[in-house]
PDB file as gemmi writes it, atoms N, CA and C in Angstrom:
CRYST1    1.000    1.000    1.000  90.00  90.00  90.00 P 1                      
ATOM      1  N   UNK A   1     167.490 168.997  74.814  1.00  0.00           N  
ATOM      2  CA  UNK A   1     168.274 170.150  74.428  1.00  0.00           C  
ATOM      3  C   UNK A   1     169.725 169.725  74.231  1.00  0.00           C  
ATOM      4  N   UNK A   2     170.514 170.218  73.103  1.00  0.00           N  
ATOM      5  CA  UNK A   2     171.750 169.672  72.820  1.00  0.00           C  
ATOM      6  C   UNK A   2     172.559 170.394  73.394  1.00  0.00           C  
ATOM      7  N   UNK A   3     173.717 170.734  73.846  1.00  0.00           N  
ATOM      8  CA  UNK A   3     174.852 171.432  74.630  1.00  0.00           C  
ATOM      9  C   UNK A   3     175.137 172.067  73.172  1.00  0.00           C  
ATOM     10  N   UNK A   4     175.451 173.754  72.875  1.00  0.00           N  
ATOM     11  CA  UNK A   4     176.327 173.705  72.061  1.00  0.00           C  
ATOM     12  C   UNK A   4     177.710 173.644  72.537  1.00  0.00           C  
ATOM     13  N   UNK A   5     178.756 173.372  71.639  1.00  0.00           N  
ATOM     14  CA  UNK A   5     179.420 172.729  71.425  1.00  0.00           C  
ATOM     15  C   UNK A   5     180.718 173.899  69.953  1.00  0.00           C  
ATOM     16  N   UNK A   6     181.945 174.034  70.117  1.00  0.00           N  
ATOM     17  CA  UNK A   6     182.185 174.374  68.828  1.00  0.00           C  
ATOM     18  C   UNK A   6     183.693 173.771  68.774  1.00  0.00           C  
ATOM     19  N   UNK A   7     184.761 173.520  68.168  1.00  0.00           N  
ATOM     20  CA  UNK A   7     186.171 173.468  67.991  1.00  0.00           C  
ATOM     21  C   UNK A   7     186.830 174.250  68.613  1.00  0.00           C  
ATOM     22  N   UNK A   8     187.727 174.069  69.357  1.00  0.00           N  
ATOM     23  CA  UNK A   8     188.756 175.015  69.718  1.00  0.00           C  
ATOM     24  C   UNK A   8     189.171 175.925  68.641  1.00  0.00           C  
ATOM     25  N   UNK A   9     189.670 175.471  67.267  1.00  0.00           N  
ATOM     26  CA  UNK A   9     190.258 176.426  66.306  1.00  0.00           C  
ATOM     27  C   UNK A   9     188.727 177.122  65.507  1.00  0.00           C  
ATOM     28  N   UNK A  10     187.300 176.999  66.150  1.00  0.00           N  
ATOM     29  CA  UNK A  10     186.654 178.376  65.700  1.00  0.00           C  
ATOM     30  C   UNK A  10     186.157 179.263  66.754  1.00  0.00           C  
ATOM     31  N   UNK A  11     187.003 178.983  67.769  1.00  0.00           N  
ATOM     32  CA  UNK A  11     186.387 180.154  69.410  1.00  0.00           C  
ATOM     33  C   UNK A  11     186.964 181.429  68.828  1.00  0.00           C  
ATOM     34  N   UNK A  12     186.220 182.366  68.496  1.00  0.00           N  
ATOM     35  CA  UNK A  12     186.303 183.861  67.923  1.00  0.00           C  
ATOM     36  C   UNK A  12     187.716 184.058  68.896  1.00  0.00           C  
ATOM     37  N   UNK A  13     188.425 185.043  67.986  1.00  0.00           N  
ATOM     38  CA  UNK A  13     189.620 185.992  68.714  1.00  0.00           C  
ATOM     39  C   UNK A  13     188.815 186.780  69.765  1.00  0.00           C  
ATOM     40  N   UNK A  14     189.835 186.745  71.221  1.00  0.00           N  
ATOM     41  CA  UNK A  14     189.342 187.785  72.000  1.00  0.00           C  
ATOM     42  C   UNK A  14     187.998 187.279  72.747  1.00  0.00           C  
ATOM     43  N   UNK A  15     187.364 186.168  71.970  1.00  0.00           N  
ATOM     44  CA  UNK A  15     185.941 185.750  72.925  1.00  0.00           C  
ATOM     45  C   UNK A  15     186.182 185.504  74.048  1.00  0.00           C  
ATOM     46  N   UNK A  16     185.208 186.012  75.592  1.00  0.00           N  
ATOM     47  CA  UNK A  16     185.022 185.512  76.632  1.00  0.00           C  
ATOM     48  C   UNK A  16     185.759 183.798  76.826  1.00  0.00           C  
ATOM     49  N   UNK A  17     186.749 183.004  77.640  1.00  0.00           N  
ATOM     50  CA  UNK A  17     187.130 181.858  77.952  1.00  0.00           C  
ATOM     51  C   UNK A  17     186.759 181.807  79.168  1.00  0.00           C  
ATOM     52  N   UNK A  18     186.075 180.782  78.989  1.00  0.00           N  
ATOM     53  CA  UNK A  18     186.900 180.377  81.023  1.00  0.00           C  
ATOM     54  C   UNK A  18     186.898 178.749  81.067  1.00  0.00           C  
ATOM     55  N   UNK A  19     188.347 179.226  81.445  1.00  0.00           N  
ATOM     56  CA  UNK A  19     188.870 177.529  81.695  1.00  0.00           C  
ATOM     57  C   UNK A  19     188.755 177.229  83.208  1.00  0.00           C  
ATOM     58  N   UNK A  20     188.025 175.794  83.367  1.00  0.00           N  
ATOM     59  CA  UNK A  20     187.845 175.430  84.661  1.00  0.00           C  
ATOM     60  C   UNK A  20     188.555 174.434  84.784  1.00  0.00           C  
ATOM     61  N   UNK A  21     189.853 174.356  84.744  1.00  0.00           N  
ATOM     62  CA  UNK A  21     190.821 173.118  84.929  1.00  0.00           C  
ATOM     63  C   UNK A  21     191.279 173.491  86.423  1.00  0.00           C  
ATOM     64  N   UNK A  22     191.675 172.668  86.785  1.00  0.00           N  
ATOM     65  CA  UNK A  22     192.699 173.090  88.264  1.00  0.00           C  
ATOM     66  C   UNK A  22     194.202 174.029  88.275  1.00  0.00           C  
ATOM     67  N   UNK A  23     194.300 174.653  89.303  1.00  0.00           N  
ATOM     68  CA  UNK A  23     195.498 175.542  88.983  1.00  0.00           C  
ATOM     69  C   UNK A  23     196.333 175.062  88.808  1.00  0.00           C  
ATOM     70  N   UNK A  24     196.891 173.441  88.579  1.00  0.00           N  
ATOM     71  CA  UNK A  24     197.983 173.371  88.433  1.00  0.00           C  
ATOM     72  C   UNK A  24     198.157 173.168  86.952  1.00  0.00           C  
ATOM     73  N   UNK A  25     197.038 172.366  86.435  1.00  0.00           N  
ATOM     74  CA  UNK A  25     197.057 172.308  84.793  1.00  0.00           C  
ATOM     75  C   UNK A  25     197.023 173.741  84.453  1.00  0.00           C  
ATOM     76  N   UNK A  26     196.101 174.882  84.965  1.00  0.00           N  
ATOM     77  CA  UNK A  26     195.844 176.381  84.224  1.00  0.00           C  
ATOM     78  C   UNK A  26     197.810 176.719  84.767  1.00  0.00           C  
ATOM     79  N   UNK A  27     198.254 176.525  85.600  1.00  0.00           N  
ATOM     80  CA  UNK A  27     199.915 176.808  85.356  1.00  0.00           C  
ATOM     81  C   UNK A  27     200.639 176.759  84.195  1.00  0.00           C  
ATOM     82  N   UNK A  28     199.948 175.204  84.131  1.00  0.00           N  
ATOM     83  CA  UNK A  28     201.549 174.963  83.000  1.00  0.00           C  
ATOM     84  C   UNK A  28     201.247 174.951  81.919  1.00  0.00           C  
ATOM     85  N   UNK A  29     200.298 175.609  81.472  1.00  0.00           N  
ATOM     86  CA  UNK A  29     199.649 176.497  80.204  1.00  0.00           C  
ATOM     87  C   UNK A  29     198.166 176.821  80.089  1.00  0.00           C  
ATOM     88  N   UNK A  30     197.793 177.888  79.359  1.00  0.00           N  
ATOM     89  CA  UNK A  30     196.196 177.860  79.373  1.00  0.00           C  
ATOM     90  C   UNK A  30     196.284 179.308  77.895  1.00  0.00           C  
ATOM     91  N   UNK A  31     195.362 179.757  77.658  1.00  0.00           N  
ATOM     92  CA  UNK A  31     195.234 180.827  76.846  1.00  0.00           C  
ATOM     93  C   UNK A  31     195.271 182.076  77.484  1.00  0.00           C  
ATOM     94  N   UNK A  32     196.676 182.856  76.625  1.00  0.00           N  
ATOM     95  CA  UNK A  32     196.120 184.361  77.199  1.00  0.00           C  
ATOM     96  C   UNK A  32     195.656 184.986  78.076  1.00  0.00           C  
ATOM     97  N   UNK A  33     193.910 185.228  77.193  1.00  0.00           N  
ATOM     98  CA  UNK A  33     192.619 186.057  77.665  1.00  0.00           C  
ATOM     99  C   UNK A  33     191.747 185.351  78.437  1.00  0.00           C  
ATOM    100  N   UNK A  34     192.620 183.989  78.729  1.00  0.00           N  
ATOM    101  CA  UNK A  34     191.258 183.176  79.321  1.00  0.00           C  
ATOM    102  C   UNK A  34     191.228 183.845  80.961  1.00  0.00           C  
ATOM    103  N   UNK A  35     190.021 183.550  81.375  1.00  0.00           N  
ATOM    104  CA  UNK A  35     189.405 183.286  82.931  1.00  0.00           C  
ATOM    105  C   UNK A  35     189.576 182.435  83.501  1.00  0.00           C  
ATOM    106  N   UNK A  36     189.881 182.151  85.000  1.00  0.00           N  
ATOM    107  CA  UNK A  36     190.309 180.595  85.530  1.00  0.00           C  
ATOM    108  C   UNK A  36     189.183 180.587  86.809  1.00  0.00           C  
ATOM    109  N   UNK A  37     188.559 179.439  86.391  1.00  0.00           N  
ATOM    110  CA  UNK A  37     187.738 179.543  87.859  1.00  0.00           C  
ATOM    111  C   UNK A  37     187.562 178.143  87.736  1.00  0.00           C  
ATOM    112  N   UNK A  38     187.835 177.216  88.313  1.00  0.00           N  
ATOM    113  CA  UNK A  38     188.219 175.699  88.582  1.00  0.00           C  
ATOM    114  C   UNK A  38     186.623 175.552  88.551  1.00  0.00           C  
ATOM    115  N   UNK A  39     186.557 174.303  88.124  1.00  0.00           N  
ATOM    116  CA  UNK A  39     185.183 173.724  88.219  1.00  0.00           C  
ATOM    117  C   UNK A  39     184.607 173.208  89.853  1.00  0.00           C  
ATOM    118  N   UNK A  40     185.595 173.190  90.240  1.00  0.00           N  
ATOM    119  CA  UNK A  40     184.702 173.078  92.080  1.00  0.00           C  
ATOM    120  C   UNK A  40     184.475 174.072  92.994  1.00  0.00           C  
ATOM    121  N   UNK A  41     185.252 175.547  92.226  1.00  0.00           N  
ATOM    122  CA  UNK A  41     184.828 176.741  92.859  1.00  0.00           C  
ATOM    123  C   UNK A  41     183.528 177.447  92.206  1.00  0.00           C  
ATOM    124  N   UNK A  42     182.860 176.856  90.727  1.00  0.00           N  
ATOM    125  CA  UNK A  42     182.262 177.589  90.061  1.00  0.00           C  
ATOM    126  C   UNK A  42     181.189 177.607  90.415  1.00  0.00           C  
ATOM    127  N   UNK A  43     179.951 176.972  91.463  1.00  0.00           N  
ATOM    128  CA  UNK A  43     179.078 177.254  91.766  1.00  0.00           C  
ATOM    129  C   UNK A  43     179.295 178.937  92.966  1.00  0.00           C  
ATOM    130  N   UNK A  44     180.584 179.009  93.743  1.00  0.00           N  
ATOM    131  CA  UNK A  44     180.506 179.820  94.892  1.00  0.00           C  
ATOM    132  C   UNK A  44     180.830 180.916  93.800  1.00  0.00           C  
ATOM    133  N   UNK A  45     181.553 180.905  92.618  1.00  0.00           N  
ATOM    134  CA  UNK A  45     181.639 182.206  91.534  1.00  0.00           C  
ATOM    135  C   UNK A  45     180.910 182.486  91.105  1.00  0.00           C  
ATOM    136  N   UNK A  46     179.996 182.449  90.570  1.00  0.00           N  
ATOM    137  CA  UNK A  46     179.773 182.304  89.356  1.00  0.00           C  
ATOM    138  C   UNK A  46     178.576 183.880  88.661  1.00  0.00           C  
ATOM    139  N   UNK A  47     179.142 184.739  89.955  1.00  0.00           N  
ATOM    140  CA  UNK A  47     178.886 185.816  89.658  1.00  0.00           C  
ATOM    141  C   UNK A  47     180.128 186.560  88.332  1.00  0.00           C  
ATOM    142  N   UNK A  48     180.894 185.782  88.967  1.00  0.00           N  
ATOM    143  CA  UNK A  48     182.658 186.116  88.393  1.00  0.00           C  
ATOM    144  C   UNK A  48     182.241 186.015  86.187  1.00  0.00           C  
ATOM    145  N   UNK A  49     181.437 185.296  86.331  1.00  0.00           N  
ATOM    146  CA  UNK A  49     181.252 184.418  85.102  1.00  0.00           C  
ATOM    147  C   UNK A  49     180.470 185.799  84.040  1.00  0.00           C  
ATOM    148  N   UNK A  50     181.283 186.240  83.224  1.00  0.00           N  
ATOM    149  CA  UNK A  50     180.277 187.205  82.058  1.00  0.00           C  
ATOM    150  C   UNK A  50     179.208 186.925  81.502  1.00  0.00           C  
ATOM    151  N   UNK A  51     178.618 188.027  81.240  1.00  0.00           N  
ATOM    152  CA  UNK A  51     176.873 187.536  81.166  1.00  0.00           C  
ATOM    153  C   UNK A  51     176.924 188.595  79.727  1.00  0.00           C  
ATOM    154  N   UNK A  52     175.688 188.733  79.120  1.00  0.00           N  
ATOM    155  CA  UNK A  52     175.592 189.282  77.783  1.00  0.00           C  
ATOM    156  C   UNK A  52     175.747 188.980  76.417  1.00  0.00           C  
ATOM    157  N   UNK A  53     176.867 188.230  76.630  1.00  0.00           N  
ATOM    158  CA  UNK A  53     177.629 187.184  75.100  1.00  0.00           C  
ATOM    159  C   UNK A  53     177.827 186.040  75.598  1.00  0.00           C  
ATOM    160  N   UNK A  54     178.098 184.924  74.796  1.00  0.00           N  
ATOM    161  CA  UNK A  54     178.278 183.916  74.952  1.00  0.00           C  
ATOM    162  C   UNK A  54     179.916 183.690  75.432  1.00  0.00           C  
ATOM    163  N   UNK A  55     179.914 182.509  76.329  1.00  0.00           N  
ATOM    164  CA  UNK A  55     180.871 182.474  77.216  1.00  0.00           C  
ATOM    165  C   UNK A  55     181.600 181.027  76.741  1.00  0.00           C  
ATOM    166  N   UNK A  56     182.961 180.696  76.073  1.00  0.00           N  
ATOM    167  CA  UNK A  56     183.285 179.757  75.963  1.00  0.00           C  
ATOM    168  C   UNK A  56     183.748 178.625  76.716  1.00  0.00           C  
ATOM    169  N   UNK A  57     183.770 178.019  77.074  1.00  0.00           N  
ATOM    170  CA  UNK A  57     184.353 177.528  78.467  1.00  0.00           C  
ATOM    171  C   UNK A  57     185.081 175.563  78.352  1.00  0.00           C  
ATOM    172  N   UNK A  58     186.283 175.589  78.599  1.00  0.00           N  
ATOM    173  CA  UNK A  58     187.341 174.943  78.330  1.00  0.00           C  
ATOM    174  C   UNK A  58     188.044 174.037  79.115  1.00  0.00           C  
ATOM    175  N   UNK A  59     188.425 173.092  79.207  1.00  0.00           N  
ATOM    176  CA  UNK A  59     189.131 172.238  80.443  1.00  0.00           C  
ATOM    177  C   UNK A  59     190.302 171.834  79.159  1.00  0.00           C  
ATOM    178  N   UNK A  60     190.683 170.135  79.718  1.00  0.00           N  
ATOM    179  CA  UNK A  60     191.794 169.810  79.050  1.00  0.00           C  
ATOM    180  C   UNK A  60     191.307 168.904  77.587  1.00  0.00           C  
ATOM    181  N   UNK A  61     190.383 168.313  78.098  1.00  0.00           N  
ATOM    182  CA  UNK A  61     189.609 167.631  76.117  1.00  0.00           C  
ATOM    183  C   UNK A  61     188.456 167.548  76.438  1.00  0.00           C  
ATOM    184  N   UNK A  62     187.491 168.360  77.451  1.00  0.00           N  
ATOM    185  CA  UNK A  62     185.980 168.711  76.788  1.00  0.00           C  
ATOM    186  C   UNK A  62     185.078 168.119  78.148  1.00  0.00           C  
ATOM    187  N   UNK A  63     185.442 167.340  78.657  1.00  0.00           N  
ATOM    188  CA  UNK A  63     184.866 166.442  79.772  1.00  0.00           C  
ATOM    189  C   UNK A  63     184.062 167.730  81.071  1.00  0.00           C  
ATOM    190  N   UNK A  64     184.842 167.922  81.490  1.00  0.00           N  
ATOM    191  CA  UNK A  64     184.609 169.041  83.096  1.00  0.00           C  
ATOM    192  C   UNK A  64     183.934 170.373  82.112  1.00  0.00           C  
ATOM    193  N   UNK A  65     184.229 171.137  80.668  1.00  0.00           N  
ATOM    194  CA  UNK A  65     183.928 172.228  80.589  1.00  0.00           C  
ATOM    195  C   UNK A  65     181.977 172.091  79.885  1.00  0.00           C  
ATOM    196  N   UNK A  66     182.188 170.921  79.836  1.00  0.00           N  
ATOM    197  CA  UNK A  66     180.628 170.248  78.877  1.00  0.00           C  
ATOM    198  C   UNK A  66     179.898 170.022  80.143  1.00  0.00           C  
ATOM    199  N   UNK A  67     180.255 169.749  80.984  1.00  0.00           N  
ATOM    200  CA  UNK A  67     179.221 169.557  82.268  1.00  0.00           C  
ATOM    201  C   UNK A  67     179.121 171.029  82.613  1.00  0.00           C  
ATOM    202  N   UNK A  68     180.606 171.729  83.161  1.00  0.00           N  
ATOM    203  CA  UNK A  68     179.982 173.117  83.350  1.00  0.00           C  
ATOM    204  C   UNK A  68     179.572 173.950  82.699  1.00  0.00           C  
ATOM    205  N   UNK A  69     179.380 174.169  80.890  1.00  0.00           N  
ATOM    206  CA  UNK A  69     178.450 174.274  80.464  1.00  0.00           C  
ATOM    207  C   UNK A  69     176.990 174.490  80.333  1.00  0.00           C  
ATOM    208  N   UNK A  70     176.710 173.242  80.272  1.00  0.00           N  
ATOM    209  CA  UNK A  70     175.466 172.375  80.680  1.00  0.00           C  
ATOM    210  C   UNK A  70     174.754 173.337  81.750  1.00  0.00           C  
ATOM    211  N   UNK A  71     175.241 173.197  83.287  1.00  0.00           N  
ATOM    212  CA  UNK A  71     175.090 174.019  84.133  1.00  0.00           C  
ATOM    213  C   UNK A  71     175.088 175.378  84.036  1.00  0.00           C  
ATOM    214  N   UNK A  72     175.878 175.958  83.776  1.00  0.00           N  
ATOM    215  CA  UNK A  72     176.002 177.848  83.135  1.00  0.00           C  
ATOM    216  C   UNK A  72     174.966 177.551  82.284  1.00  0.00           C  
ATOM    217  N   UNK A  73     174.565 177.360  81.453  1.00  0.00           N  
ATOM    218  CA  UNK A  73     173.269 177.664  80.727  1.00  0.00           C  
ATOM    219  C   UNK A  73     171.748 177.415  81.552  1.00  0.00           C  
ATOM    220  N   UNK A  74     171.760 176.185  82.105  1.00  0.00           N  
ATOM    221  CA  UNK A  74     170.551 175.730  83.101  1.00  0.00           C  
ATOM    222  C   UNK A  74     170.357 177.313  83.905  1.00  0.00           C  
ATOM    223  N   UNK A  75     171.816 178.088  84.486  1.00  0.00           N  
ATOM    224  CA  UNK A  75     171.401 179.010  85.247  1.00  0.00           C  
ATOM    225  C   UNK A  75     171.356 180.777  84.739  1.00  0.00           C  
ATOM    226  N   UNK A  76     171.141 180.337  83.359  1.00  0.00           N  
ATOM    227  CA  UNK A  76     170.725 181.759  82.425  1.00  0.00           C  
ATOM    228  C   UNK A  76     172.169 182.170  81.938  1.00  0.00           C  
ATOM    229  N   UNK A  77     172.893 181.319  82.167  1.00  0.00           N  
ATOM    230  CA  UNK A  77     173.999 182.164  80.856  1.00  0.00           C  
ATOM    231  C   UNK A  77     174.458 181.492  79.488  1.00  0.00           C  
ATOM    232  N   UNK A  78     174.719 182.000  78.645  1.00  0.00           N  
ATOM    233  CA  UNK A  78     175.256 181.499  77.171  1.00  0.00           C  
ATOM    234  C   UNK A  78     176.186 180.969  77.565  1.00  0.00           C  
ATOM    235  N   UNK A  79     176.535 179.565  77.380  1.00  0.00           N  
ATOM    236  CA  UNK A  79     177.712 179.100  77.587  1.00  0.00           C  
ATOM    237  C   UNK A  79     178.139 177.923  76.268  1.00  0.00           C  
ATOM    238  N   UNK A  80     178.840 177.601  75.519  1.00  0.00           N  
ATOM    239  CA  UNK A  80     179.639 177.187  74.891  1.00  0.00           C  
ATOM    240  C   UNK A  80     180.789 176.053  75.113  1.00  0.00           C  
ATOM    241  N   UNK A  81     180.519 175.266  74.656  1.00  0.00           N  
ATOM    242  CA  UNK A  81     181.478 173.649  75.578  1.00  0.00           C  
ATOM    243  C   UNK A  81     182.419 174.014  74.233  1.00  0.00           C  
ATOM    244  N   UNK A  82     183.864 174.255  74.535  1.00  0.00           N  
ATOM    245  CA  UNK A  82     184.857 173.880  73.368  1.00  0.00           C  
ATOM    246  C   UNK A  82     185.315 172.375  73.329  1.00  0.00           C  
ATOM    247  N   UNK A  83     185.137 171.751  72.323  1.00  0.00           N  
ATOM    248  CA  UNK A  83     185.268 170.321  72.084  1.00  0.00           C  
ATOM    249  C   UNK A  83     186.942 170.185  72.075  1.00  0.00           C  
ATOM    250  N   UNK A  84     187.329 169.167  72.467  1.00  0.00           N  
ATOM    251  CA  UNK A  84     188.486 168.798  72.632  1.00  0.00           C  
ATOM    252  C   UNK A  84     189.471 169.500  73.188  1.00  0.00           C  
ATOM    253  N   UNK A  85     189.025 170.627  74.574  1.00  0.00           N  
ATOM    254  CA  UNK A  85     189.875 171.316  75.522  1.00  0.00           C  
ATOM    255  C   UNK A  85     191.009 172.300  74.867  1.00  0.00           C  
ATOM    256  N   UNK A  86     191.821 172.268  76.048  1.00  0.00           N  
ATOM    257  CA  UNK A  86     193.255 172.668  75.556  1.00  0.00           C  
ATOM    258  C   UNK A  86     194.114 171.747  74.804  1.00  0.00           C  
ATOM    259  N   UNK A  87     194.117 170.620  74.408  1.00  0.00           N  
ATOM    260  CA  UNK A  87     194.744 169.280  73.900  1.00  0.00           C  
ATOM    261  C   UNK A  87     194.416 169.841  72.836  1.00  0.00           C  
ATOM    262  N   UNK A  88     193.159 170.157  72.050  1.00  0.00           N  
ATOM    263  CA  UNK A  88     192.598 170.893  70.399  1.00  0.00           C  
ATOM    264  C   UNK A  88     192.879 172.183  70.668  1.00  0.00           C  
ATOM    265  N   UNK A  89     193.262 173.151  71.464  1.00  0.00           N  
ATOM    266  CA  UNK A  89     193.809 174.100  71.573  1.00  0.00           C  
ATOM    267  C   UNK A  89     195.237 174.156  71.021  1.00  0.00           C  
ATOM    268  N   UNK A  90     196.022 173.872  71.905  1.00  0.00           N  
ATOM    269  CA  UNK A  90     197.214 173.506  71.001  1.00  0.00           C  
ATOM    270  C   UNK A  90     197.358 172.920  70.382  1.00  0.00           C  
ATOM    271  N   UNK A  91     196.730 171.951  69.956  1.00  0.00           N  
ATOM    272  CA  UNK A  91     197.082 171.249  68.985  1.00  0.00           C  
ATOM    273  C   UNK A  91     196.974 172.061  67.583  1.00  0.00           C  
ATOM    274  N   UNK A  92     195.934 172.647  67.730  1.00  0.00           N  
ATOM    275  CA  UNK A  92     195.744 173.778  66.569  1.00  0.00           C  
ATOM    276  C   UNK A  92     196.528 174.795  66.977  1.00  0.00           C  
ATOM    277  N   UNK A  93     197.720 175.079  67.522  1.00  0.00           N  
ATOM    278  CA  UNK A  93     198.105 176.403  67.812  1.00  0.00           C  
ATOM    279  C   UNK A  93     197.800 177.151  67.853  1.00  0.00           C  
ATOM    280  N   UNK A  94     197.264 177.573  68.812  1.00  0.00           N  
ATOM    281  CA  UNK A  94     196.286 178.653  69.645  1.00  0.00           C  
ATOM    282  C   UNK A  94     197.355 178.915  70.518  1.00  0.00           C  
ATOM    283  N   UNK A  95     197.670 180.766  70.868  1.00  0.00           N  
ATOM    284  CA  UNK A  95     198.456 181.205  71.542  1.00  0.00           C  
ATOM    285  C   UNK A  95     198.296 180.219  73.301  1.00  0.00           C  
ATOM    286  N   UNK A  96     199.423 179.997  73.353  1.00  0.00           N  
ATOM    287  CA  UNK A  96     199.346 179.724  75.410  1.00  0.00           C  
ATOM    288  C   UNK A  96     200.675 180.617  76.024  1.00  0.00           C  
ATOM    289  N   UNK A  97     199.969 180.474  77.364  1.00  0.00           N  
ATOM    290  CA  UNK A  97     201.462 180.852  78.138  1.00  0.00           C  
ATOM    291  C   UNK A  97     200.892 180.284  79.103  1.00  0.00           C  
ATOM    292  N   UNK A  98     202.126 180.374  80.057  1.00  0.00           N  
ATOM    293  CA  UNK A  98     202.377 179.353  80.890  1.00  0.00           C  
ATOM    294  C   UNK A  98     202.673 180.372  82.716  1.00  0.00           C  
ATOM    295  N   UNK A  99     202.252 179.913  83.974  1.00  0.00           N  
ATOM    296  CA  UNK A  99     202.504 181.360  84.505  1.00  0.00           C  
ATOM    297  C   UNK A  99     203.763 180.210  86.055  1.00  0.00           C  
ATOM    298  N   UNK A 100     204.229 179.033  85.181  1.00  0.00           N  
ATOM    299  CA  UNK A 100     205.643 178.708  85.806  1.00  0.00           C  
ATOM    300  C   UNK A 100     207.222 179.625  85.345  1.00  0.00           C  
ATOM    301  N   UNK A 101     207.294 180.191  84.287  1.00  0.00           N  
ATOM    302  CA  UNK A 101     208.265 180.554  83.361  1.00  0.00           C  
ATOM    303  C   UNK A 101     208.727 179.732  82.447  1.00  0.00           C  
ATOM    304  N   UNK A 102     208.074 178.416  82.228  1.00  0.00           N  
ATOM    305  CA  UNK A 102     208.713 177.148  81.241  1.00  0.00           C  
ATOM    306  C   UNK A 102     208.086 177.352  80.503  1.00  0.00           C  
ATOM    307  N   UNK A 103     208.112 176.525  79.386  1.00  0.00           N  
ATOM    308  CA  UNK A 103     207.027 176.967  77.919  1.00  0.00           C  
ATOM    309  C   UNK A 103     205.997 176.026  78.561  1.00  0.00           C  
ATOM    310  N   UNK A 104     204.795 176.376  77.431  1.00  0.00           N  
ATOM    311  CA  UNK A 104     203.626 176.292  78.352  1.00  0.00           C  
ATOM    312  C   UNK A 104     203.461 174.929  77.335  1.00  0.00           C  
ATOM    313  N   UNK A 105     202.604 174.079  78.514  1.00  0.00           N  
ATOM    314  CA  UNK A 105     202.252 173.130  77.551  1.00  0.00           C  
ATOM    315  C   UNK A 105     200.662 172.528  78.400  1.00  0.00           C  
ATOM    316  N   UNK A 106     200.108 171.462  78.028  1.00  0.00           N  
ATOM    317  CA  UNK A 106     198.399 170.865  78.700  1.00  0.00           C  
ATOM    318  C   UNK A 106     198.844 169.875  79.642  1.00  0.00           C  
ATOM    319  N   UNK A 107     198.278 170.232  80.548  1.00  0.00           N  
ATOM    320  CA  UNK A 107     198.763 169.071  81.464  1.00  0.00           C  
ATOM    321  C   UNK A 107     197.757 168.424  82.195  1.00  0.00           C  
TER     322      UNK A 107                                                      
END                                                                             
């Protein structure tokens, strides 16, 4: 079975995110509308995790959100690996903010 997989610059406006980076990278920028649930809390969450639509899910270039992926689907949910993180996030300018008060950037 292949992971899907899509670009950061075609994750629908408004689609379900959840970035599982650590809080200090989701600090110093992340998207908007995204969800933050670190990848070592996401087995004790993962009620937290939306069910119904497909769920995009994001780290910093693809590594941590393709494994948790992988996993979110094994346990019945749609999940979606965005290829090349937040690094193809901004890089394509995709709205961020940042929740230090500095401009937001991937860290």
């Amino acid at each position: 079975m292949t992971l899907p997989e899509i670009d950061a610059s075609a994750v629908p406006e408004g689609a379900p995110l959840l970035d599982v980076r650590e809080m200090d990278e989701w600090r110093a920028g992340h998207a908007p509308h995204a969800q933050h649930i670190p990848m070592s809390e996401l087995q004790s969450r993962v009620d937290e995790v939306p069910q119904g639509a497909p769920i995009y899910v994001i780290c910093r270039i693809g590594g941590r959100s393709a494994q948790v992926a992988a996993w979110l689907n094994r346990v019945g949910r749609d999940a979606v690996n965005v290829g090349g993180g937040m690094e193809a996030w901004a890089a394509g300018g995709r709205p961020m903010i940042s929740d230090t008060g500095q401009p937001p950037y991937v860290a």
